[in-house]
LOMAR-584896 format. One record per atom (N, C-alpha, C, O): residue number from 1; residue in three letters; chain; atom name; x, y, z. Coordinates in steps of 0.1 Angstrom, whole numbers. Layout:
LOMAR-584896
seq:NUM type:ala mol:A atom:CA c1:X c2:Y c3:Z $
...
***
This chain:
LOMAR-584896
seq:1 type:unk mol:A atom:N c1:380 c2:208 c3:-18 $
seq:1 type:unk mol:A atom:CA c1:381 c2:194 c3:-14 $
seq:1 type:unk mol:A atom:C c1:371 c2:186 c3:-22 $
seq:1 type:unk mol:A atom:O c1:360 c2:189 c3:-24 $
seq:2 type:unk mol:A atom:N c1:378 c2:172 c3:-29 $
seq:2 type:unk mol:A atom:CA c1:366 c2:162 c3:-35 $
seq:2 type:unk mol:A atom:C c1:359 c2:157 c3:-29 $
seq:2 type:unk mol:A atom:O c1:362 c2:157 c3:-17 $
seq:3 type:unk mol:A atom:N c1:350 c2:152 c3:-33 $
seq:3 type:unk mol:A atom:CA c1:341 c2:147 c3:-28 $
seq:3 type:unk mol:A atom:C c1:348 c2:125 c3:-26 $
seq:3 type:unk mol:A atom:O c1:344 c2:114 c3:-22 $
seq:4 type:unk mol:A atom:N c1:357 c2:130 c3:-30 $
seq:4 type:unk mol:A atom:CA c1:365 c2:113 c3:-31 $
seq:4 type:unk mol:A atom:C c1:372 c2:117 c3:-16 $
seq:4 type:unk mol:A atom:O c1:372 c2:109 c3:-7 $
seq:5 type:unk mol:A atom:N c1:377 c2:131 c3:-15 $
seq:5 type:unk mol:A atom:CA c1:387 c2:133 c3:-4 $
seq:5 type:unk mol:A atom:C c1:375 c2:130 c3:9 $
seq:5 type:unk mol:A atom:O c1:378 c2:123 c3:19 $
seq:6 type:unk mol:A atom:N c1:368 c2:132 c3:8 $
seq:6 type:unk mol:A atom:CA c1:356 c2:136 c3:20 $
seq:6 type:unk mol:A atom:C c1:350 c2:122 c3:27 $
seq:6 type:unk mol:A atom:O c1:347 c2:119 c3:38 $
seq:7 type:unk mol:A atom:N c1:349 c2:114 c3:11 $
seq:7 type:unk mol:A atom:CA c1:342 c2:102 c3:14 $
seq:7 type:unk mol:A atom:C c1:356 c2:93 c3:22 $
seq:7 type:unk mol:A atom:O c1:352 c2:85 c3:30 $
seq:8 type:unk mol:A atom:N c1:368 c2:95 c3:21 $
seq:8 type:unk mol:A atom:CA c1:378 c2:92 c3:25 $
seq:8 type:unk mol:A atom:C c1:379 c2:92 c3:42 $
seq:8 type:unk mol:A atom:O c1:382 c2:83 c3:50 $
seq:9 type:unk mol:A atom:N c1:376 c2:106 c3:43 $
seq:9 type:unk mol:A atom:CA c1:377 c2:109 c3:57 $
seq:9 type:unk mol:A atom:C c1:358 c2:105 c3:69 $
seq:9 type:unk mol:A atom:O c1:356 c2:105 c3:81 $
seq:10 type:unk mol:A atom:N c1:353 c2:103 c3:60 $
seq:10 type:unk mol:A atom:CA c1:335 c2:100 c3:66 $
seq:10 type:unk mol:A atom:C c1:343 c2:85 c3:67 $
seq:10 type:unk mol:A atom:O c1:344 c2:82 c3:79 $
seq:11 type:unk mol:A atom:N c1:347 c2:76 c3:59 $
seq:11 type:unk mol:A atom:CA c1:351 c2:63 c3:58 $
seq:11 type:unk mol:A atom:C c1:359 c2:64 c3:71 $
seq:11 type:unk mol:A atom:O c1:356 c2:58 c3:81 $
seq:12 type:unk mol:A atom:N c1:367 c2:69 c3:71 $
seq:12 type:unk mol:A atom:CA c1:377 c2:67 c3:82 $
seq:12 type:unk mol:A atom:C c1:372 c2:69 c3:98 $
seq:12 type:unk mol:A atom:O c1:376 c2:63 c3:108 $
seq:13 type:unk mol:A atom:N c1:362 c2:77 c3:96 $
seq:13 type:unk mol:A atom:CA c1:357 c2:80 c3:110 $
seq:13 type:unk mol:A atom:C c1:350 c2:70 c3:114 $
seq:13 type:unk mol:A atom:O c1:352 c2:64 c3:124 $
seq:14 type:unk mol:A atom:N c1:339 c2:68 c3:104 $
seq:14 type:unk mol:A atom:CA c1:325 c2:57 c3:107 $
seq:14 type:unk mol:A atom:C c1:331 c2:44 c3:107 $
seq:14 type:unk mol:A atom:O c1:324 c2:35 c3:111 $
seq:15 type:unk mol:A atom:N c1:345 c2:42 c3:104 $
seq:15 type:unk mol:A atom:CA c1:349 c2:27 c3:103 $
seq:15 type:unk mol:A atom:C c1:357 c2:26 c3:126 $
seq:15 type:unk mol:A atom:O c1:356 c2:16 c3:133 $
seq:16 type:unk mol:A atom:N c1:362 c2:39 c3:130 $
seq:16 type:unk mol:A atom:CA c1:367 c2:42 c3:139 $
seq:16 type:unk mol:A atom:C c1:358 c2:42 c3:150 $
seq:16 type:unk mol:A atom:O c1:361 c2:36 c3:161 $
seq:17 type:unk mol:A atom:N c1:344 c2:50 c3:147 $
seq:17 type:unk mol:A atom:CA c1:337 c2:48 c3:155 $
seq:17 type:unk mol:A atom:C c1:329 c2:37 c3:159 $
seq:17 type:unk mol:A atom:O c1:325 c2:35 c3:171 $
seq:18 type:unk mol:A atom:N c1:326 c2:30 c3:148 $
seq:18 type:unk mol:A atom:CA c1:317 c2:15 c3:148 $
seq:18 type:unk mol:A atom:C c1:326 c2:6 c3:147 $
seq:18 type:unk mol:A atom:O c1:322 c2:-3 c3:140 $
seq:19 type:unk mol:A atom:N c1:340 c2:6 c3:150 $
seq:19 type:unk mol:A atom:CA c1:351 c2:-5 c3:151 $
seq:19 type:unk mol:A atom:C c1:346 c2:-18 c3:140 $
seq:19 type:unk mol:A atom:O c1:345 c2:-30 c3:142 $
seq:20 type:unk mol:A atom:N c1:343 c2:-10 c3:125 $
seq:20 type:unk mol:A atom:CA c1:341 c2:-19 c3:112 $
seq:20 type:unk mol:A atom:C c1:359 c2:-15 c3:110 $
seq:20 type:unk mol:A atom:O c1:367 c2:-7 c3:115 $
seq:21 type:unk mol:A atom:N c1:358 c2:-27 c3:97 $
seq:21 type:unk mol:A atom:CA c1:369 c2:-21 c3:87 $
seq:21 type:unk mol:A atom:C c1:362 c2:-11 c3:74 $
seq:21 type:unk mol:A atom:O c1:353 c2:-12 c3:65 $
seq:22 type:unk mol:A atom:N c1:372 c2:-3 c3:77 $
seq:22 type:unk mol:A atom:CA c1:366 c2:8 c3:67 $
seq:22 type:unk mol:A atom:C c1:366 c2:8 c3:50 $
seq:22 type:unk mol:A atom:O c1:363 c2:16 c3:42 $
seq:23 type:unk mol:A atom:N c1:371 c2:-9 c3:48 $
seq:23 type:unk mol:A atom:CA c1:370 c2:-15 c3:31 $
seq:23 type:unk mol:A atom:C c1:356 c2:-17 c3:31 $
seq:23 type:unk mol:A atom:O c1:349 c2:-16 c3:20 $
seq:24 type:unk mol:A atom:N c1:351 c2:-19 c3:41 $
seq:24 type:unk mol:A atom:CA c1:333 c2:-26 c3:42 $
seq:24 type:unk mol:A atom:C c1:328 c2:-12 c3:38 $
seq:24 type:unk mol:A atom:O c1:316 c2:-14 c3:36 $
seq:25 type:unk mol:A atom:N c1:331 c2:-4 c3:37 $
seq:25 type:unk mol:A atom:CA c1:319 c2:13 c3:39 $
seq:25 type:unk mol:A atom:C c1:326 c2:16 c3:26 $
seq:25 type:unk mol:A atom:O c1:338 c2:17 c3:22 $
seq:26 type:unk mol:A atom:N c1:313 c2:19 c3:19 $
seq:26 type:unk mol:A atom:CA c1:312 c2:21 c3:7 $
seq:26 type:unk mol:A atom:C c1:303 c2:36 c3:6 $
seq:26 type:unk mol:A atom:O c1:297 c2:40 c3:16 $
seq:27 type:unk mol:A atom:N c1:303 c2:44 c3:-5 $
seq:27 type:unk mol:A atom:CA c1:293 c2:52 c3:-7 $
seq:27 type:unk mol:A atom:C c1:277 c2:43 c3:-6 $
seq:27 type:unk mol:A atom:O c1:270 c2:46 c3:4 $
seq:28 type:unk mol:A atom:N c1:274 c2:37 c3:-12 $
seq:28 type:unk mol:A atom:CA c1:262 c2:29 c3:-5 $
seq:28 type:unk mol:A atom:C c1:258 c2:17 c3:9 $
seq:28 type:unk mol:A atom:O c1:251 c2:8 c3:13 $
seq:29 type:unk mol:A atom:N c1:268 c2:25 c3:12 $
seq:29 type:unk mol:A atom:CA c1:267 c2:20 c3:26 $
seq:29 type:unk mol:A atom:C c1:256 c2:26 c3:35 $
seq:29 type:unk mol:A atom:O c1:256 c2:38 c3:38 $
seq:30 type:unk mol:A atom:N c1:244 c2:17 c3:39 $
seq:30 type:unk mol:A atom:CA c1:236 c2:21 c3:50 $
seq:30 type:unk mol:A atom:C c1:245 c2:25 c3:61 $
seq:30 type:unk mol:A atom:O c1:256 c2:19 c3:62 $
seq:31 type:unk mol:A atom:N c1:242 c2:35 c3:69 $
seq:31 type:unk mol:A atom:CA c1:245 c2:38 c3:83 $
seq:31 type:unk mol:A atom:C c1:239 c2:24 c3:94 $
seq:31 type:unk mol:A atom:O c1:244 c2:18 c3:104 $
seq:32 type:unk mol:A atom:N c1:226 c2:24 c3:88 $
seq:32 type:unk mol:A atom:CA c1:222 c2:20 c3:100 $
seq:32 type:unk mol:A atom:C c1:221 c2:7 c3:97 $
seq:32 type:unk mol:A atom:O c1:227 c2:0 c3:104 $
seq:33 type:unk mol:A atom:N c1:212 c2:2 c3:85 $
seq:33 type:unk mol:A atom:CA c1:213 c2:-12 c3:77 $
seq:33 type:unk mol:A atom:C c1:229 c2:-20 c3:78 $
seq:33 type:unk mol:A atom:O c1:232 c2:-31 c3:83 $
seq:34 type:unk mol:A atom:N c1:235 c2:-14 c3:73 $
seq:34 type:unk mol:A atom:CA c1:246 c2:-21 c3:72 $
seq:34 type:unk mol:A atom:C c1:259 c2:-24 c3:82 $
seq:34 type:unk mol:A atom:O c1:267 c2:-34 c3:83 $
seq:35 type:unk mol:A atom:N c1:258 c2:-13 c3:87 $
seq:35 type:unk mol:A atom:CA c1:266 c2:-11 c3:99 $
seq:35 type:unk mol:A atom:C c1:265 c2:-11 c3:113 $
seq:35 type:unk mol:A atom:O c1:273 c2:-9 c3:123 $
seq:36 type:unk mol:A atom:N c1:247 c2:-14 c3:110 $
seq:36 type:unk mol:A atom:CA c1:242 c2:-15 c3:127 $
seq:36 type:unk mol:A atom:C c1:246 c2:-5 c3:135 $
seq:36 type:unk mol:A atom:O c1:251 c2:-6 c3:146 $
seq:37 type:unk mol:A atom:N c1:241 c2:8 c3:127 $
seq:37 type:unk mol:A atom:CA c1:249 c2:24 c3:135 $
seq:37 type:unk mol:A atom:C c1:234 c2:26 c3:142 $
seq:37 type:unk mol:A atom:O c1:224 c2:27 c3:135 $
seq:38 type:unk mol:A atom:N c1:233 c2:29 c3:159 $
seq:38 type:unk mol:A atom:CA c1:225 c2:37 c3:162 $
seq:38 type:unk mol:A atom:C c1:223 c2:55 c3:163 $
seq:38 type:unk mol:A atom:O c1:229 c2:61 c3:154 $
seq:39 type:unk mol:A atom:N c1:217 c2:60 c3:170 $
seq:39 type:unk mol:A atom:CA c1:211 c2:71 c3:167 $
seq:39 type:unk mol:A atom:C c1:225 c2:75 c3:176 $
seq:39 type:unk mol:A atom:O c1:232 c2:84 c3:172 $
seq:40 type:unk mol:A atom:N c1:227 c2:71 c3:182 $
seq:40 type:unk mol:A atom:CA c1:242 c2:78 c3:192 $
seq:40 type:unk mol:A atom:C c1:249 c2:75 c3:183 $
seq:40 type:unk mol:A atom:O c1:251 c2:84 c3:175 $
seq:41 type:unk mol:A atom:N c1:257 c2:62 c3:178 $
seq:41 type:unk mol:A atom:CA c1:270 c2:65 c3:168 $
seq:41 type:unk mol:A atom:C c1:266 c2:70 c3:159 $
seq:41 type:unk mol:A atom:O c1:276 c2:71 c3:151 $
seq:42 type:unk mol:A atom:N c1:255 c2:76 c3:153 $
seq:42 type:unk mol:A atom:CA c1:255 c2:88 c3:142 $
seq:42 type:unk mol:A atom:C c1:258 c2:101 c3:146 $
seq:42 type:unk mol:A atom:O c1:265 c2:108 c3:140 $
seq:43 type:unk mol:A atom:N c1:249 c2:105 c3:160 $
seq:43 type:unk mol:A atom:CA c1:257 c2:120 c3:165 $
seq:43 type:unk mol:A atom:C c1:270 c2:118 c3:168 $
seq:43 type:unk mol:A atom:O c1:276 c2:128 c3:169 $
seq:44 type:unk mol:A atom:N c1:281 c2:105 c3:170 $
seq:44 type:unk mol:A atom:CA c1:294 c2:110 c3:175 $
seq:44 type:unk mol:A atom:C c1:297 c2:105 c3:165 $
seq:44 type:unk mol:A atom:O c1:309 c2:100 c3:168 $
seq:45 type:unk mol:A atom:N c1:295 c2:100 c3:149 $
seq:45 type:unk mol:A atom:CA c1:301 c2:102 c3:137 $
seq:45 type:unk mol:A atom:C c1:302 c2:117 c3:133 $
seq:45 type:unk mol:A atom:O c1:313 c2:124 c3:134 $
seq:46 type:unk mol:A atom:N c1:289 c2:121 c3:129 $
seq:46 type:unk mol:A atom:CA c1:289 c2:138 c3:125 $
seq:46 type:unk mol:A atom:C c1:292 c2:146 c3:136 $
seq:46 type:unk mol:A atom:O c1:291 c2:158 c3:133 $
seq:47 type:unk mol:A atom:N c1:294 c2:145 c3:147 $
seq:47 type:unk mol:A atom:CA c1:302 c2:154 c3:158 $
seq:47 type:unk mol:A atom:C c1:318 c2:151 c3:154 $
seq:47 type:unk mol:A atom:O c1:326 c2:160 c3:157 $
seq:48 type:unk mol:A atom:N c1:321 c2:141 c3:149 $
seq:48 type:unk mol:A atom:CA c1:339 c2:138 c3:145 $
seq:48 type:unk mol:A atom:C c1:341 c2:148 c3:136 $
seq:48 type:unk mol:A atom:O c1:350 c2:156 c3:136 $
seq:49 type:unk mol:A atom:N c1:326 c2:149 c3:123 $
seq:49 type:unk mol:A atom:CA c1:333 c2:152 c3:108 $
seq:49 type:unk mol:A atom:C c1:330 c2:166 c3:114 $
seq:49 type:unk mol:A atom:O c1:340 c2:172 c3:113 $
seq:50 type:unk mol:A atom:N c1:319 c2:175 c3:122 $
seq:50 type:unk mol:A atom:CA c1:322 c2:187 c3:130 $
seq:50 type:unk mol:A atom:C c1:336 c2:192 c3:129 $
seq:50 type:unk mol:A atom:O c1:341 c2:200 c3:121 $
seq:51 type:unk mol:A atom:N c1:339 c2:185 c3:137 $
seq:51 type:unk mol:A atom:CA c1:353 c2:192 c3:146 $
seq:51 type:unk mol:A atom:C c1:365 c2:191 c3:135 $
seq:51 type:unk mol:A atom:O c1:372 c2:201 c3:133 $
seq:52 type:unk mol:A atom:N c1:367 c2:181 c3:127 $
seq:52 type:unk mol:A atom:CA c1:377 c2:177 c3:114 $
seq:52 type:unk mol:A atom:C c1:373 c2:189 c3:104 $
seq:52 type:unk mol:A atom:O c1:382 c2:197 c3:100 $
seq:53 type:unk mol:A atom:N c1:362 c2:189 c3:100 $
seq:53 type:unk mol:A atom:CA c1:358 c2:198 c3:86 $
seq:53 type:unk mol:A atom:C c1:357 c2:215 c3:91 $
seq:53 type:unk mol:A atom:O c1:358 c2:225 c3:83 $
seq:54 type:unk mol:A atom:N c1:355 c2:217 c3:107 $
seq:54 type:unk mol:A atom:CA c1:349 c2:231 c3:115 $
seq:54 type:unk mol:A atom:C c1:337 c2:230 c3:103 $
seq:54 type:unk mol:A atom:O c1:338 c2:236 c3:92 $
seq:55 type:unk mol:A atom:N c1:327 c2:222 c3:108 $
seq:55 type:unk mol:A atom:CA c1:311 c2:232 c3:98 $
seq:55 type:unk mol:A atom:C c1:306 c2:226 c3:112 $
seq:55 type:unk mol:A atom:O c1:310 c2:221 c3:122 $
seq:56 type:unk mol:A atom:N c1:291 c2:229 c3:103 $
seq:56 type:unk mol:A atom:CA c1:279 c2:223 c3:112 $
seq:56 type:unk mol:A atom:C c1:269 c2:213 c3:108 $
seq:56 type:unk mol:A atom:O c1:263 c2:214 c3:97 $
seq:57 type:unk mol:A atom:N c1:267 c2:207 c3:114 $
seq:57 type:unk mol:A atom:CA c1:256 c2:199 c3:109 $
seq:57 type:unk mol:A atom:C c1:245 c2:197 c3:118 $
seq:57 type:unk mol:A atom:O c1:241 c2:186 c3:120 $
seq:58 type:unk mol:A atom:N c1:243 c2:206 c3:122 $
seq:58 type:unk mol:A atom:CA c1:229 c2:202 c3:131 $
seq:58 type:unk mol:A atom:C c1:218 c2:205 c3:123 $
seq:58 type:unk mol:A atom:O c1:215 c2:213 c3:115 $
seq:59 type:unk mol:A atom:N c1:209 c2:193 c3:128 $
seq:59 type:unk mol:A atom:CA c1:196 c2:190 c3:125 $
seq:59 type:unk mol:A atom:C c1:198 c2:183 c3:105 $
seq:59 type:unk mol:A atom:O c1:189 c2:180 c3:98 $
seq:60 type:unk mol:A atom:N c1:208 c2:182 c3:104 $
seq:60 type:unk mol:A atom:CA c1:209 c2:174 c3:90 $
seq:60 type:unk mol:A atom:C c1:212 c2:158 c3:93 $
seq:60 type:unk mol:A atom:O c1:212 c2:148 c3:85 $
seq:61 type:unk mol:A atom:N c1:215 c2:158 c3:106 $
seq:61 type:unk mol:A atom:CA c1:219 c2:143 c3:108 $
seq:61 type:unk mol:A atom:C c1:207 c2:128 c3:106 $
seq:61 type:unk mol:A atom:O c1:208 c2:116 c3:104 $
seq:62 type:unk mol:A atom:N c1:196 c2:138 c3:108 $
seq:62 type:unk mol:A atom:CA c1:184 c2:125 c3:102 $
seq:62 type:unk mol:A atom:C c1:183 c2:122 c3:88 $
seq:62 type:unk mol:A atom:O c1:178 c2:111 c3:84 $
seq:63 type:unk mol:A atom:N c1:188 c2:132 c3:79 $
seq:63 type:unk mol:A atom:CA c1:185 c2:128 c3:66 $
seq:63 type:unk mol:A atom:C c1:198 c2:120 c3:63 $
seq:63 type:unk mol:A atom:O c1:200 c2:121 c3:51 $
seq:64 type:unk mol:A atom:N c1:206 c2:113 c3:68 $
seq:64 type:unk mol:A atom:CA c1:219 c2:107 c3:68 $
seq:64 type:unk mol:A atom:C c1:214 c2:92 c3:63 $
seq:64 type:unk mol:A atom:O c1:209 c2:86 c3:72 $
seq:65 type:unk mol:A atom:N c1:213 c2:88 c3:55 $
seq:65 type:unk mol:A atom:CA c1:208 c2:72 c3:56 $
seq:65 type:unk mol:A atom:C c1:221 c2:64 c3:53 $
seq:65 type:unk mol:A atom:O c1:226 c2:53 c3:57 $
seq:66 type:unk mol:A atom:N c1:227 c2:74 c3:44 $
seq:66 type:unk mol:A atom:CA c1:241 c2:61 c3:38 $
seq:66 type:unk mol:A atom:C c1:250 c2:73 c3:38 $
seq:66 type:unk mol:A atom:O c1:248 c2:85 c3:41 $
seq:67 type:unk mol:A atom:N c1:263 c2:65 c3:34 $
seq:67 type:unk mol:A atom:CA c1:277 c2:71 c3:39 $
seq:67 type:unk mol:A atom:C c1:281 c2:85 c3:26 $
seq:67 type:unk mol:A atom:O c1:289 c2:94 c3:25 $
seq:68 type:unk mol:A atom:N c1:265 c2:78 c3:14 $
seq:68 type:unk mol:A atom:CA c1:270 c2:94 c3:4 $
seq:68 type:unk mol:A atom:C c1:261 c2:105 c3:6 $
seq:68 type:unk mol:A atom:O c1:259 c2:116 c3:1 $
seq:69 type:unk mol:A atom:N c1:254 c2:100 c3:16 $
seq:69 type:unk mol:A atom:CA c1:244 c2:115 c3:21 $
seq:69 type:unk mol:A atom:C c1:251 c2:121 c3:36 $
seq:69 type:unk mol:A atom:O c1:246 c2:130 c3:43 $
seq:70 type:unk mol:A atom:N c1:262 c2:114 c3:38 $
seq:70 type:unk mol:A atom:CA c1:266 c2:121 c3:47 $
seq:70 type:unk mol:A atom:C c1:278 c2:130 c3:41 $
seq:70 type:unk mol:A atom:O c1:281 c2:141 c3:46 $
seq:71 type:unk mol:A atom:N c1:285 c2:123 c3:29 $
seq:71 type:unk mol:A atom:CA c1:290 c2:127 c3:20 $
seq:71 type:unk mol:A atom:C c1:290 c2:142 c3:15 $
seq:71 type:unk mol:A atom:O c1:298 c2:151 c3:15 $
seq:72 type:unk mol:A atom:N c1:275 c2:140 c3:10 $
seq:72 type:unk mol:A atom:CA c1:270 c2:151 c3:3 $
seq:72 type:unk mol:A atom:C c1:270 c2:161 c3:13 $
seq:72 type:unk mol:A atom:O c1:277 c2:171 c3:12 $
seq:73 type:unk mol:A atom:N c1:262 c2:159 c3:27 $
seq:73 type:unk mol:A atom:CA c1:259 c2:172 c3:35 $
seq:73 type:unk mol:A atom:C c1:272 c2:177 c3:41 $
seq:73 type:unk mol:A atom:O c1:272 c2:188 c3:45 $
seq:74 type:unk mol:A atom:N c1:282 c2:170 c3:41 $
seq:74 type:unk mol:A atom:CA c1:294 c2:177 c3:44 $
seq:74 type:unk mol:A atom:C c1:304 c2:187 c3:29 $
seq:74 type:unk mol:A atom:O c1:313 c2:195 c3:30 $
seq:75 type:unk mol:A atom:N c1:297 c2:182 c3:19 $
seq:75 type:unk mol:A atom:CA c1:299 c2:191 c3:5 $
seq:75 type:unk mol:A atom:C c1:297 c2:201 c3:7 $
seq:75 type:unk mol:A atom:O c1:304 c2:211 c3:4 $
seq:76 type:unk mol:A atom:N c1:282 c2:199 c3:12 $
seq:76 type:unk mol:A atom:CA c1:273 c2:215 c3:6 $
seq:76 type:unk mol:A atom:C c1:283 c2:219 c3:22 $
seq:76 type:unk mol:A atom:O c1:294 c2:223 c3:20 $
seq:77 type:unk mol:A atom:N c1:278 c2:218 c3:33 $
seq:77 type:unk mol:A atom:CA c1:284 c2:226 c3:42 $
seq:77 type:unk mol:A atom:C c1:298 c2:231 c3:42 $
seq:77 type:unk mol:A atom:O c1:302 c2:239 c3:51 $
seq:78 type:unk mol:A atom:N c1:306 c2:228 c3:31 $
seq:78 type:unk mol:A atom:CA c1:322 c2:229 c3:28 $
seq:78 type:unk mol:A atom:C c1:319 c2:240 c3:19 $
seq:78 type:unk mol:A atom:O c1:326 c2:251 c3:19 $
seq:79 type:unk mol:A atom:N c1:311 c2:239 c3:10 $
seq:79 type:unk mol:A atom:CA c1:307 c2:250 c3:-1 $
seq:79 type:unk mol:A atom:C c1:303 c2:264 c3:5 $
seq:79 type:unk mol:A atom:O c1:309 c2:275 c3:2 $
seq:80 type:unk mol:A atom:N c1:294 c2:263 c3:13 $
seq:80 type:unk mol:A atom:CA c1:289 c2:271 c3:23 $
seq:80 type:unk mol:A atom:C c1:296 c2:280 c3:31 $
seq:80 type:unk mol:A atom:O c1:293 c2:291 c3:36 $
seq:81 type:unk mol:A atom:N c1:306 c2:272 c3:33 $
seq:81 type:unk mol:A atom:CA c1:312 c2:279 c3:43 $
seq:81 type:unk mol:A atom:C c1:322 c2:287 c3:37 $
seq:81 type:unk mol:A atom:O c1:324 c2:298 c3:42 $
seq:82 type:unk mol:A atom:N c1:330 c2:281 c3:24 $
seq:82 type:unk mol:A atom:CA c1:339 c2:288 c3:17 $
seq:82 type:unk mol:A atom:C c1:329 c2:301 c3:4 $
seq:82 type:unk mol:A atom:O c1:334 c2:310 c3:-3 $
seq:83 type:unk mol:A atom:N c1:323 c2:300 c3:4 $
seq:83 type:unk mol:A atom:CA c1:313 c2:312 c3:0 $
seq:83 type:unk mol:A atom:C c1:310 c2:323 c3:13 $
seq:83 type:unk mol:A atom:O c1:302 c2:333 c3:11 $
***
């Protein structure tokens, strides 16, 4: 999966869960800056990409600042898991 595919589906969630439009969320999209995401719509963002992608992401959810670090941590965890 690309990393275009991925950003595709983190966009679709974070725009679903924080009832944004998902044109506004960009790869440099703050979570929190931009979107006014708190500490709960970040666990039930990466609890969506959980259950969608089957990985894990526990305890990586703090380093999440913007929509390509959540990006990224769902890369490596896709890498990871297919190794």
């Amino acid at each position: 999966m690309t990393k275009e595919e991925i950003f595709e589906t983190v966009q679709s969630i974070a725009a679903d869960e924080l009832d944004t439009d998902a044109d506004k969320i960009s790869m440099d999209t703050s979570i929190q800056n931009d979107l006014n995401a708190d500490s709960l719509d970040v666990f039930e963002i990466m609890n969506e990409l959980e259950d969608k992608f089957d990985i894990e992401l526990d305890g990586d959810n703090a380093k999440a600042e913007t929509i390509s670090d959540v990006v990224d941590l769902v890369a490596k965890q896709l890498a990871a898991k297919d190794n």
